[in-house]
N, C-alpha and C positions, 0 to 999 in steps of 0.2 A: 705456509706449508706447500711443498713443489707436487706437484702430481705422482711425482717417483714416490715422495716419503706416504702419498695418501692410498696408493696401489698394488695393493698384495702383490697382484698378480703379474706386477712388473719389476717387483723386488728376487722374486724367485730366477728371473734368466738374468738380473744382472746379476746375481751371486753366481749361478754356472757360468758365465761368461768372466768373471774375473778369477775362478777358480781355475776353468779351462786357460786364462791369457797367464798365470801364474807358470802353470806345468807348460807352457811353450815358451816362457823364458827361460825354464830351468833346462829344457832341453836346446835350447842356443846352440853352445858351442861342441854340439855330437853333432849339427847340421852343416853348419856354416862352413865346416870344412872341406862339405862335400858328400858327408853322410854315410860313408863307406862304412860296410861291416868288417873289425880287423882281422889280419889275416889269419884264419884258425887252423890249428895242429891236426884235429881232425876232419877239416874239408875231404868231402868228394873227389876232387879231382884238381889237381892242378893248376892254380889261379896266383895272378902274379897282386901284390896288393890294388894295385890300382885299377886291377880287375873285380874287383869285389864289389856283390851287391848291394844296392842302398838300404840302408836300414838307420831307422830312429834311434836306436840305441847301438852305443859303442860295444857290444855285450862281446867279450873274449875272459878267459881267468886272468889276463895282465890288467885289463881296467875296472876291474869290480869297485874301484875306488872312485874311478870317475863316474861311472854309471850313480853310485851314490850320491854323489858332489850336484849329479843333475838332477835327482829326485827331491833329495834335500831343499836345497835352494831352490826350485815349485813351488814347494808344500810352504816353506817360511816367506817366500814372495808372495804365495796367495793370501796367507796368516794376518800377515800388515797389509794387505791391500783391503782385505775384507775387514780388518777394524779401522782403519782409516775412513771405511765409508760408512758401516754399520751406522754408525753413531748418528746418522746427520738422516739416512733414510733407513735405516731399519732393516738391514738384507741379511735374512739370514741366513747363519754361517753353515750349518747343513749346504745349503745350495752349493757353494763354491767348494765345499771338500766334494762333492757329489762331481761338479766339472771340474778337480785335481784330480780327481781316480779314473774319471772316464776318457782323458787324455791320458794318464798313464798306462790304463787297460788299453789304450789302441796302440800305443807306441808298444807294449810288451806284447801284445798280440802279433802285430806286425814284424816288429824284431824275429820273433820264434818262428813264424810261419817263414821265412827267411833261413832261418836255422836250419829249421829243417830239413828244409830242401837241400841245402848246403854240407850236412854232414849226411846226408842219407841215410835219417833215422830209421827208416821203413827196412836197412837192413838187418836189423836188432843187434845188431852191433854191441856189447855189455859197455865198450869203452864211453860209445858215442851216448848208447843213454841216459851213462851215469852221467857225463858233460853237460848233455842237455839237461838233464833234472835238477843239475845242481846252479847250474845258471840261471833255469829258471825259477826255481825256489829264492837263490841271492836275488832275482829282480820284485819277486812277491812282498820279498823282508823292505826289503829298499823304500815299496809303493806305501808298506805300511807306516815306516819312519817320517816318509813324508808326509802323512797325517798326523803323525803327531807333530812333529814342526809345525803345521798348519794352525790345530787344535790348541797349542800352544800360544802360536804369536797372534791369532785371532782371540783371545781373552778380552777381558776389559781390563783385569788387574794389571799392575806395571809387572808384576814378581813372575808369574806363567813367559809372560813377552820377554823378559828381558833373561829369562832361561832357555826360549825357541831361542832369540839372536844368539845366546853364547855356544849354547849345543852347535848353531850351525856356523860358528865364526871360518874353523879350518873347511869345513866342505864351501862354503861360499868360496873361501880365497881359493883354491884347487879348482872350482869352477870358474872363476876368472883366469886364473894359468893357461886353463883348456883353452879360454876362446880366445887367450892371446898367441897359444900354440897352434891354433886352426888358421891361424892367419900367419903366422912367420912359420911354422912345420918344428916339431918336435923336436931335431938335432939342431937349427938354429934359434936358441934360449937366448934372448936379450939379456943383461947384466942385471939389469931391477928385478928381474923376476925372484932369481931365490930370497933377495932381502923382501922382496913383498911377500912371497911362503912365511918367511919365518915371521913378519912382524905384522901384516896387516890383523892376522886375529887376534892379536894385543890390542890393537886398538879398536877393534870390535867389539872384543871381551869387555876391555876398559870406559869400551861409553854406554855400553849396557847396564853396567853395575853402577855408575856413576848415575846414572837415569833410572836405576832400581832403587837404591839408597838403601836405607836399614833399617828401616821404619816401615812396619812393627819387626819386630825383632826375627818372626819367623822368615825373613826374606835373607836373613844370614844362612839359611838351608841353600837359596838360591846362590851366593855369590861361593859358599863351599863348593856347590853342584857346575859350577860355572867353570870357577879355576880347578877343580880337578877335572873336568873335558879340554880345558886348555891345557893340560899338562898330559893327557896319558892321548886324547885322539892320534896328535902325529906319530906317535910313536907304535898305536895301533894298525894304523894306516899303511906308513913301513913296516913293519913285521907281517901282516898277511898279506902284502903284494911282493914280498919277499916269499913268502912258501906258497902261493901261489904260482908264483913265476919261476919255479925250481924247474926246469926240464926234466930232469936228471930225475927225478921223482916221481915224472909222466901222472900216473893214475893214482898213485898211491898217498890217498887222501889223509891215514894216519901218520904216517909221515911230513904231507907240508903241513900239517899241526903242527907236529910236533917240533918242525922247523923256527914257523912264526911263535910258538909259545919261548921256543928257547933265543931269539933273538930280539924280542919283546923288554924283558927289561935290560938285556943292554944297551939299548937305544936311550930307554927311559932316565936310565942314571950315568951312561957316560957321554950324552952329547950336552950336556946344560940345559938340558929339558926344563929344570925349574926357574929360570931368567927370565922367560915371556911370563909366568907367572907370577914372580915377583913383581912385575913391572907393571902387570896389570892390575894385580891389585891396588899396589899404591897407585897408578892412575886411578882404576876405579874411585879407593877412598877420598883422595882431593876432589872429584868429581863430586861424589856426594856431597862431601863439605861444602864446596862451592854451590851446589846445584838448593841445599839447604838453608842455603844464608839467601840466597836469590830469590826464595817462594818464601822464607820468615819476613822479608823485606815487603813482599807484595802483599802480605794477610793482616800486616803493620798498614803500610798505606789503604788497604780497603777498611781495615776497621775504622781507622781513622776516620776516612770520607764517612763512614753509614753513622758516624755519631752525633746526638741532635746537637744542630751550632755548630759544627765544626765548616769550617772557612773553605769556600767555591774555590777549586780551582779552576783559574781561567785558562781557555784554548789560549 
């Protein structure tokens, strides 16, 4: 036994500290770019974007998507980071969601205190406070998701884990767009990128459930829960950055509702929305099948060796 797995008292900071390295992955590609805050409708005064101040979060009403994409993908990096080690030294998983929130409590701290200053909240402005309240509310919801992603893929069962992977398949790939968009800039998109949008979370969905399997039976709740987030997120995702991004609608918050609600399911059923989902399933189920016959093979071979008499094998 290592001194790590015999040390309470040093299992608790490696759990803040891979909790904390989770949420500054997730926040990557809002940095790397440069960290600007985007250019907001209701600023102060006059700023060209590349005037803008730095800020940990992208927070504007056109990236509410991405902001999620970076919260997301944290909480599910710290999830699997923290069961990957749990196991061997025992660090509990409280610790590491305690340094995912306290890394995102400084980034939304900092973001807003930024904001602030920036829209000139102190004028009481009805426009600007509703702006701010309401961005700051979508980053609160966001920090919270990200715990569960966390809470999730930090499990011991396969069924919890392989539910965080599929929940966050599309925010993961949206977060890899971003930080391949912070290095090439948003108007020049490389050709791989939309075929990687559309397909990487197929294949994410698909080794998730392949590596959940069906066994016991209740983990069919999971691969339902799976492929219908693989089928209605993108199309959630478009539709509120769609009334969101309405200008033309400025303040009026029942209305990009009622935008994204009415352009919601046509997304959903006239772009082939159900293809990545077919696709993932049948991946998924060969997975399984294969991944069954793999471990039937290896519980054959161990009974075999543990029976009395049964024949050494040599190195």
């Amino acid at each position: 036994m290592t001194d790590l797995a015999a040390s309470p008292a040093r299992r608790v900071p490696l759990g803040l500290a891979i909790g904390a390295a989770g949420a500054v992955i997730g926040l990557l590609p809002g940095v790397i770019g440069g960290g600007r805050l985007p250019a907001q409708n209701l600023w102060a005064t006059q700023t060209l974007p590349e005037d803008m101040p730095f800020a940990l979060l992208p927070i504007s009403q056109y990236t509410v998507g991405t902001v999620l994409c970076l919260f997301v993908v944290g909480g599910v990096a710290a999830g699997l980071g923290i069961r990957a080690l749990r196991r061997r030294n025992g660090i509990p998983a409280w610790s590491a969601a305690v340094g995912l929130a306290a890394v995102h409590l400084i980034a939304i701290v900092q973001t807003f205190a930024v904001l602030a200053v920036g829209l000139g909240i102190s004028s009481g402005d009805r426009r600007v406070l509703l702006y701010f309240g309401g961005m700051l509310g979508g980053a609160v919801v966001v920090a919270l998701l990200a715990q569960l992603g966390f809470w999730l893929t930090s499990q011991r069962s396969a069924g919890p884990v392989a539910l965080g992977v599929a929940l966050a398949a599309v925010p993961a790939t949206m977060w890899l767009a971003s930080g391949l968009f912070a290095f090439t800039g948003p108007v020049v998109q490389p050709l791989f990128v939309s075929q990687l949008v559309q397909w990487l979370p197929v294949i994410i969905v698909g080794f998730a459930l392949a590596w959940c399997g069906v066994r016991p039976l209740r983990r069919l709740g999971v691969w339902a829960a799976a492929l219908l987030a693989l089928w209605v997120t993108p199309a959630l995702f478009t539709a509120v950055s769609y009334g969101l991004g309405m200008r033309v609608l400025k303040d009026d918050l029942p209305q990009m509702a009622a935008a994204s609600i009415q352009l919601f399911p046509v997304v959903l059923v006239e772009t082939n929305a159900w293809l990545p989902v077919v696709i993932a399933a049948g991946g998924g189920a060969l997975g399984a099948l294969v991944w069954s016959r793999i471990d039937a093979v290896r519980d054959d071979a161990s009974h075999t060796d543990a029976m009395p008499g049964a024949p050494v094998r040599q190195p």
